[in-house]
C-alpha positions in Angstrom: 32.1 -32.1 -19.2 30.1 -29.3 -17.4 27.2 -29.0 -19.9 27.2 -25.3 -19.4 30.4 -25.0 -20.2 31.7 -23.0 -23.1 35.5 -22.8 -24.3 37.9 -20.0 -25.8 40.7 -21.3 -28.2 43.4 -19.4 -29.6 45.1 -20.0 -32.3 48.7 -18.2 -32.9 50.2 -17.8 -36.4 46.1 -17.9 -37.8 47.6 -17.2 -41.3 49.4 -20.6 -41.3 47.6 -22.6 -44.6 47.0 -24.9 -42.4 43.8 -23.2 -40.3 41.4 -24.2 -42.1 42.4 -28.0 -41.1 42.3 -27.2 -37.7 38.8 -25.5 -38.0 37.6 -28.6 -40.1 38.4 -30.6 -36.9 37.4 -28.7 -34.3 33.4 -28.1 -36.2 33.7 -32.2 -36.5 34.3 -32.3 -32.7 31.7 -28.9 -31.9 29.2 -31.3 -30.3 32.2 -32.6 -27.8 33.9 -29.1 -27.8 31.7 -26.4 -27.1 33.7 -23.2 -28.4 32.0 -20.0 -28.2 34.8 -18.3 -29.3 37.8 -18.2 -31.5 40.4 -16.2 -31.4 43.3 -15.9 -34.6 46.3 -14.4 -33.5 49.0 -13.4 -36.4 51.4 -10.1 -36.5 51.1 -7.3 -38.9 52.8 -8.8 -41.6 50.9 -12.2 -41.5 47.5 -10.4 -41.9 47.0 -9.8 -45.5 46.9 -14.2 -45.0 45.2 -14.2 -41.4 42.1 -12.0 -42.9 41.9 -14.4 -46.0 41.9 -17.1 -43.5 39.4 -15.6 -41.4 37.5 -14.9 -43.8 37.1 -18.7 -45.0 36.9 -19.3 -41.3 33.4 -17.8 -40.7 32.3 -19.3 -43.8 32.9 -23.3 -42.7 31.9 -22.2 -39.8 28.3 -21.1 -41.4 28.1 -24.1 -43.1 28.1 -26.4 -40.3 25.7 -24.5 -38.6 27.9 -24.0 -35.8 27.6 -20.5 -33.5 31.2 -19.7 -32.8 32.7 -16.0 -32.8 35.4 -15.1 -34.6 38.0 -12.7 -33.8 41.2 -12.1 -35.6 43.6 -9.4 -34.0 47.5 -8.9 -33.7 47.0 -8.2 -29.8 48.3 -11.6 -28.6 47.8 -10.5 -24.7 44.1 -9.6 -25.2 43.4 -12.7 -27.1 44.9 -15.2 -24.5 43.2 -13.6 -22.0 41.2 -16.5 -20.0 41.7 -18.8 -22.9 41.2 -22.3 -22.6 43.1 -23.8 -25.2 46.4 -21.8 -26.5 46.9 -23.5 -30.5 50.3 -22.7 -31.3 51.5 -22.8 -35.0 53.6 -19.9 -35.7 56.6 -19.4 -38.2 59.0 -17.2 -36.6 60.0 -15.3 -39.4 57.6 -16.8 -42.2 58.5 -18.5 -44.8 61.1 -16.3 -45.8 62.9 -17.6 -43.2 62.8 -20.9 -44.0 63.8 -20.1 -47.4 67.2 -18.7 -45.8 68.0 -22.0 -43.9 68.0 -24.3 -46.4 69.8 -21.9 -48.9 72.8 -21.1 -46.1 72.5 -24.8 -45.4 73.2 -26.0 -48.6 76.1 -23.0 -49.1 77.8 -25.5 -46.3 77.1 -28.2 -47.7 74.9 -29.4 -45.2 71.3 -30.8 -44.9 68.7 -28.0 -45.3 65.9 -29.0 -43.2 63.5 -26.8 -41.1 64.1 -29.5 -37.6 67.2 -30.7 -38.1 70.7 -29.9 -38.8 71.5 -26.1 -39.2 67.9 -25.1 -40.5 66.4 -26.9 -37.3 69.4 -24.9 -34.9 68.2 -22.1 -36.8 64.8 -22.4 -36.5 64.5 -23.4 -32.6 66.6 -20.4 -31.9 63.9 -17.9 -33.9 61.3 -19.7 -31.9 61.8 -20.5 -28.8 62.2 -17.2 -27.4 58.4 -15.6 -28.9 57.2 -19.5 -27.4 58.3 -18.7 -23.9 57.2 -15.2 -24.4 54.1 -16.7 -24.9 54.4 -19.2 -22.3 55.1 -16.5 -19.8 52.0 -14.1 -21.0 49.5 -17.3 -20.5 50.7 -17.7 -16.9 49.7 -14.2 -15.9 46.2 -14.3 -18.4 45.3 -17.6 -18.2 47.3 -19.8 -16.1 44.4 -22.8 -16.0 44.9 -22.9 -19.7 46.9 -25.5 -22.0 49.3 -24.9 -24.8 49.3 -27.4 -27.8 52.0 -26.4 -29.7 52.4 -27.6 -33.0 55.1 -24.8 -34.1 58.4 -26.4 -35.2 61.0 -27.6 -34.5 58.0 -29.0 -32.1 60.0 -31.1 -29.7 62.5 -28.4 -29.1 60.0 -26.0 -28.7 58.0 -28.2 -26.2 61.3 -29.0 -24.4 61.8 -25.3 -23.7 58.6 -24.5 -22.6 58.3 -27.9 -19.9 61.8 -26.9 -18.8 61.2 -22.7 -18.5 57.8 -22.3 -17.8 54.9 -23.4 -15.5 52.3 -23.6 -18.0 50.5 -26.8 -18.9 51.7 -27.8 -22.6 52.2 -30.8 -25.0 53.9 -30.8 -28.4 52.1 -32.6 -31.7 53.7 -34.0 -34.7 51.1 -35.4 -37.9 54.6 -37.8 -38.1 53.2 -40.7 -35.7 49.0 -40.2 -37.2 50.6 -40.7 -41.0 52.2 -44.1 -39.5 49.2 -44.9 -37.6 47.0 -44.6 -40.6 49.4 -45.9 -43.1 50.3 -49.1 -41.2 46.0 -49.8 -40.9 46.4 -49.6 -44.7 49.0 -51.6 -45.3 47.9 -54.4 -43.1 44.1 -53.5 -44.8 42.4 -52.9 -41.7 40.3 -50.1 -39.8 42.9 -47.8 -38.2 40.8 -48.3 -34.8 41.6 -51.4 -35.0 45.4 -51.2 -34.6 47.2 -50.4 -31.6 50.4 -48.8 -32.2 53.0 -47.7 -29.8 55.4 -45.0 -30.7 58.9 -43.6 -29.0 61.6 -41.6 -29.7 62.5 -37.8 -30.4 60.4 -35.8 -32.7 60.9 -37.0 -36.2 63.1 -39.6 -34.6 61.0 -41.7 -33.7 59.8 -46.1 -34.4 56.6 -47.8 -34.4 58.1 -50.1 -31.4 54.5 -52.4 -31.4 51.8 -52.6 -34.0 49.6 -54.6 -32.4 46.2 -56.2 -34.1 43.7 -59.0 -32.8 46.1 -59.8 -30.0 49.4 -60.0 -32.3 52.6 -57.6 -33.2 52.4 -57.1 -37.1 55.9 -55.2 -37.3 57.4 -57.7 -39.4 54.8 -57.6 -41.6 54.3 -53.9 -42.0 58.1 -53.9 -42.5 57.9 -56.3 -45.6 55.1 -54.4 -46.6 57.6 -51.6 -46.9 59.9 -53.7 -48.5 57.6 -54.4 -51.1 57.1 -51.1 -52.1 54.0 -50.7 -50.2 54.5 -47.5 -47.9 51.6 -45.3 -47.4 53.1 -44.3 -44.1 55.5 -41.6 -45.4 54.1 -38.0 -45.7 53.4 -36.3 -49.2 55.9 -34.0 -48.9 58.6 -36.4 -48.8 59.6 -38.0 -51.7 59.6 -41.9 -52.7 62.7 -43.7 -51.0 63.7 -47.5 -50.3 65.1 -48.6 -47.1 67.9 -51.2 -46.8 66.2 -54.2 -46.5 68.8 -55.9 -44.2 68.7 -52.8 -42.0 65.4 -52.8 -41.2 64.1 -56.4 -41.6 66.7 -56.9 -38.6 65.8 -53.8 -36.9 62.1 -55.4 -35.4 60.8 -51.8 -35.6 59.5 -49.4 -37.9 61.3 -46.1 -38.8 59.6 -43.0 -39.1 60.5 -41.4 -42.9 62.6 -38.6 -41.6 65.5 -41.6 -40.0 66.3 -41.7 -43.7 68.2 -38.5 -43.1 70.6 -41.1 -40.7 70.4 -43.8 -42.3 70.9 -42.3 -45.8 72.3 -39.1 -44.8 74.6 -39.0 -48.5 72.1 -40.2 -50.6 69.8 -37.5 -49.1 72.2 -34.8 -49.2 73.3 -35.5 -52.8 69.5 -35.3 -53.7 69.3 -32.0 -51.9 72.0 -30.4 -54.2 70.7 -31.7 -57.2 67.2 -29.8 -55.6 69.0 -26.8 -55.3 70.6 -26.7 -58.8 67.1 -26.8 -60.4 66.0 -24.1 -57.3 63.6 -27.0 -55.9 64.0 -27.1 -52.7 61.4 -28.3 -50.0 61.1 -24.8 -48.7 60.3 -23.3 -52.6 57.9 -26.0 -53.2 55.9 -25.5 -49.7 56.2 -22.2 -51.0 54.6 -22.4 -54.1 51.6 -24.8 -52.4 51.2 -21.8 -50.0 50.6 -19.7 -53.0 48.1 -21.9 -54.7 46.1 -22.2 -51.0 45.5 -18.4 -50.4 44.8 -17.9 -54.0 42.0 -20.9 -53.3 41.1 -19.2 -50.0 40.3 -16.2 -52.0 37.0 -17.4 -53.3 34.2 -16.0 -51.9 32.2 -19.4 -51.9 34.9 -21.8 -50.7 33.2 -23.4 -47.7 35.4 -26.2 -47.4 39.1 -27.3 -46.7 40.1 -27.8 -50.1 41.8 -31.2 -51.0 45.3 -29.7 -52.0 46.0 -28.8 -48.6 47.0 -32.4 -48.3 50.3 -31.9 -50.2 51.5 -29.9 -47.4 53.8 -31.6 -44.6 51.4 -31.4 -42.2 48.6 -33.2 -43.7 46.3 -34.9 -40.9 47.5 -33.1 -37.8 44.6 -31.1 -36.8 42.9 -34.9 -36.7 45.4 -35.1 -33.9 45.6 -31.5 -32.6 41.5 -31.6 -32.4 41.3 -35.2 -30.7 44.1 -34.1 -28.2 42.2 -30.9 -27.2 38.7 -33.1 -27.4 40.6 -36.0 -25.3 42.0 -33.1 -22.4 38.7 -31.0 -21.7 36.6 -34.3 -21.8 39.1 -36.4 -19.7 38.9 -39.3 -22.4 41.9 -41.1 -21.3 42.7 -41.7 -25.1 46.1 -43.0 -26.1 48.0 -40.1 -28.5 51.4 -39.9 -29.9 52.4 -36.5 -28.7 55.7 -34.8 -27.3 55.8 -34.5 -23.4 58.5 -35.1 -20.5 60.3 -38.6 -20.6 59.8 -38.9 -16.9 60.8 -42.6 -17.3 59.3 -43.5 -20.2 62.4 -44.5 -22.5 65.2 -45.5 -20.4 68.7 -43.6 -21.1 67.3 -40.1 -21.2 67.1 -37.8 -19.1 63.4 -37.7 -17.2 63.0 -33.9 -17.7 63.7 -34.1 -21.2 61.0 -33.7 -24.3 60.4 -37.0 -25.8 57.7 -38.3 -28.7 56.2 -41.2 -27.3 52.3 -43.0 -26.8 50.9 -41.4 -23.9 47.8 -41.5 -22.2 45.6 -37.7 -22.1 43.7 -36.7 -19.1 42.2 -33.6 -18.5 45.4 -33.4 -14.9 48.5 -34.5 -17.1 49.8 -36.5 -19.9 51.0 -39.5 -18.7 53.6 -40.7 -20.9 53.5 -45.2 -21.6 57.2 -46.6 -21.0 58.7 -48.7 -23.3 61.1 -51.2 -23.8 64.8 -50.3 -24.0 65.9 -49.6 -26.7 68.6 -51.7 -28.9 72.2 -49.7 -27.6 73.0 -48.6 -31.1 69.5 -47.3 -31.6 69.7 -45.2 -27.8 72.7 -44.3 -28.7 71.1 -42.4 -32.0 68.6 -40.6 -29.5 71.2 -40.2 -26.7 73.4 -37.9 -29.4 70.1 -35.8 -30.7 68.6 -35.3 -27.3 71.7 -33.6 -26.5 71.9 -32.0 -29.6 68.4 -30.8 -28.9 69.1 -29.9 -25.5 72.4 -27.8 -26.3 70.3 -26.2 -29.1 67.7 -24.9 -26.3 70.5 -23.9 -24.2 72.0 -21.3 -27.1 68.3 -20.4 -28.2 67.7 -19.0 -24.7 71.5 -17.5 -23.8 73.1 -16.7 -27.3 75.4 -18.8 -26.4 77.4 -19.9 -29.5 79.7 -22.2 -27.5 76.5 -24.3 -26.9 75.8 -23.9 -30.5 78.8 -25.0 -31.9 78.6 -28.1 -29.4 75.3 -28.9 -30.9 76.2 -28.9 -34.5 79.4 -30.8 -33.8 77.4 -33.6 -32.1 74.4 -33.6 -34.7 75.3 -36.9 -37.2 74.3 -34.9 -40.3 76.5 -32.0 -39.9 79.9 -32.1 -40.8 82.6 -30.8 -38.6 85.2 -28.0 -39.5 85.7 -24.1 -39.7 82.9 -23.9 -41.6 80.8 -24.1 -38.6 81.6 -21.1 -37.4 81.0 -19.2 -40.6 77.7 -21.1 -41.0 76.7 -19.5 -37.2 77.7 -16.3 -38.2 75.6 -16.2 -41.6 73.1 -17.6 -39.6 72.7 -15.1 -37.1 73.5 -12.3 -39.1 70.1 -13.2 -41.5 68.2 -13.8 -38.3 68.9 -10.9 -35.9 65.7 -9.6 -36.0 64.3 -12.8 -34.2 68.1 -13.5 -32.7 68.8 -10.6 -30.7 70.9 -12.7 -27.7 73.3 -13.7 -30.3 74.3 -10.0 -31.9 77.7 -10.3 -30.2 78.7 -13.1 -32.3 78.6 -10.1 -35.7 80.9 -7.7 -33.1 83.2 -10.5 -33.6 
């Protein structure tokens, strides 16, 4: 690290509830990460939050006694402009939108979920064209710089941008740090103390190796699990047990969201009873967001407040901040993150986006193969990473042959005529942010 050396960070989609996280972690890194400035970057209608945010901002900022500017604009281009570090965490189309896809979701009888299923089709297609937009502005303004994108669907998003632009960029889930820390818990040790190795797709992923004092604990994190013991699933989703034959024989760990294969009608009958009492996921993030700004409000909140915690993506800045600390610094750290497969688990493609352990340097993240895969369990991934990739295909063209091929293929969507209604509905509430597909309502 150049001593002299100062750093700009950006941060797009500022009036996300979760800033102040990412600020908590980046004044617990400030001696490591010298930023002189930092920039929040939100559009007109997110600025009512991105102002309360801000505002909160300067004052943890105070308290640690830290001298970093603070700028908060809607001009994205002046902002990125010989930035360092590009944070992205924007909702394309707020949460509004998410409201939508889970509601049309449900009409279908599908699984309402903002990365998966129609909600995630939905989603990547509002996204990935402002991310490449992005991507495209930061090769012109600051080309040296890296994205960390943390927007969602995140390893969709990441995919398009390692496969349509030249910038450098990785893709973070807090998915892989709540398994890291939970398994530390349940085997009651430090969490420095475990190694853990990760792979898979983004929430599709397995602990493949929890290794401690020179042994693999899987099998007893996994009867830990069975035993009621899981304090590796996130707060937002709720209590659940796995088959215990499935997984005792599996000699991996699932990540929370595989319960939407592997108890796809259980989870789906739960989402409709949700519905009924209008309590879906999307209302109850909804209400939390509330409750934050309302919190943010106070003039002498100084401090991330705890309830920030019940949101999905509790723990993420600890990654987002470490990843950014482990890049400029060249730490060489080990980090779950989403990158290209290039080898790494065998069966995919090698300029696909995969989530797997990966070693950060300041040149590249180098991802850490792993062994293959059981052939019903690559099979799993084989089907989403082409649902994934067909996804990125219609985001980009409008192309709702690609579409339809990715819903079809996608285990926890249905087949049948209603498809093509569900596109339509789709579209037609996101045109705004969909504009490639408008011939489909000409139809």
């Amino acid at each position: 690290m150049n001593p002299n050396q100062t750093l700009k960070v950006v941060v797009i989609g500022s009036g996300s509830s979760y800033t102040p996280e990412l600020v908590e972690g980046l004044l617990a890194r400030h001696h490591e990460l010298p930023i002189a400035d930092l920039w929040l970057v939100d559009i007109d209608a997110g600025m009512e939050k991105a102002h309360i945010i801000a505002d909160l901002t300067k004052r943890m900022i105070a308290k640690a006694g830290c001298d970093i500017r603070v700028h908060l604009t809607t001009n994205r281009k002046q902002a990125l402009e010989n930035a360092d570090f590009v944070c992205s965490q924007f909702r394309a189309g707020r949460m509004e939108a998410r409201l939508r896809d889970e509601r049309i979701a449900l009409k279908y009888r599908m699984i309402g979920q903002e990365t998966n299923g129609l909600g995630g089709f939905s989603n990547a297609c509002r996204t990935i064209p402002i991310a490449l937009d992005i991507a495209k502005e930061m090769e012109v303004l600051c080309p040296n710089a890296w994205l960390l994108n943390f927007t969602n669907p995140s390893g969709m998003v990441t995919e398009a941008l390692l496969k349509y632009s030249n910038i450098k960029t990785v893709g973070l889930c807090n998915v892989p740090v709540n398994m890291e820390r939970g398994a530390a818990k349940m085997l009651g040790v430090e969490r420095e103390d475990i190694t853990m190795q990760i792979a898979g797709l983004n929430h599709l992923v397995w602990a493949r190796q929890i290794l401690h004092d020179g042994q693999d604990k899987i099998a007893q994190v996994t009867q830990a699990l069975l035993d009621g013991n899981d304090q590796m699933t996130p707060k937002n989703i709720p209590p659940f047990r796995w088959d215990p034959e499935l997984i005792t024989n599996m000699g991996m760990v699932p990540c929370a969201y595989l319960r939407y294969y592997y108890q796809s009608r259980d989870i789906i009958n739960k989402e409709f009873a949700a519905s009924e009492s209008k309590s879906n996921r999307a209302d109850l993030v909804a209400e939390v967001e509330e409750q934050l700004l309302e919190i943010y409000r106070d003039p002498t909140l100084d401090t991330k407040p705890k309830i920030l915690e019940q949101r999905g993506g509790a723990h993420y800045s600890e990654a987002a901040c470490e990843l950014m600390s482990s890049i400029f610094n060249n730490k060489r750290s080990i980090m779950h993150v989403n990158t290209r497969n290039n080898g790494a688990i065998q069966g995919l493609p090698d300029d696909c986006a995969v989530e797997v352990s990966a070693v950060i340097t300041s040149s590249a993240i180098i991802p850490l193969n792993v062994a293959p895969f059981d052939q019903d369990t690559l099979r799993l991934i084989q089907l989403m990473k082409e649902f994934e990739t067909l996804t990125v295909e219609a985001a980009i063209n409008g192309d709702t042959n690609a579409a339809k091929r990715a819903l079809i293929l996608n285990p926890i969507v249905d087949s049948g005529s209603h498809i093509d209604e569900a596109i339509k509905e789709t579209v037609q509430e996101n045109i705004e942010f969909m504009p490639a597909f408008a011939h489909v309502l000409n139809r």
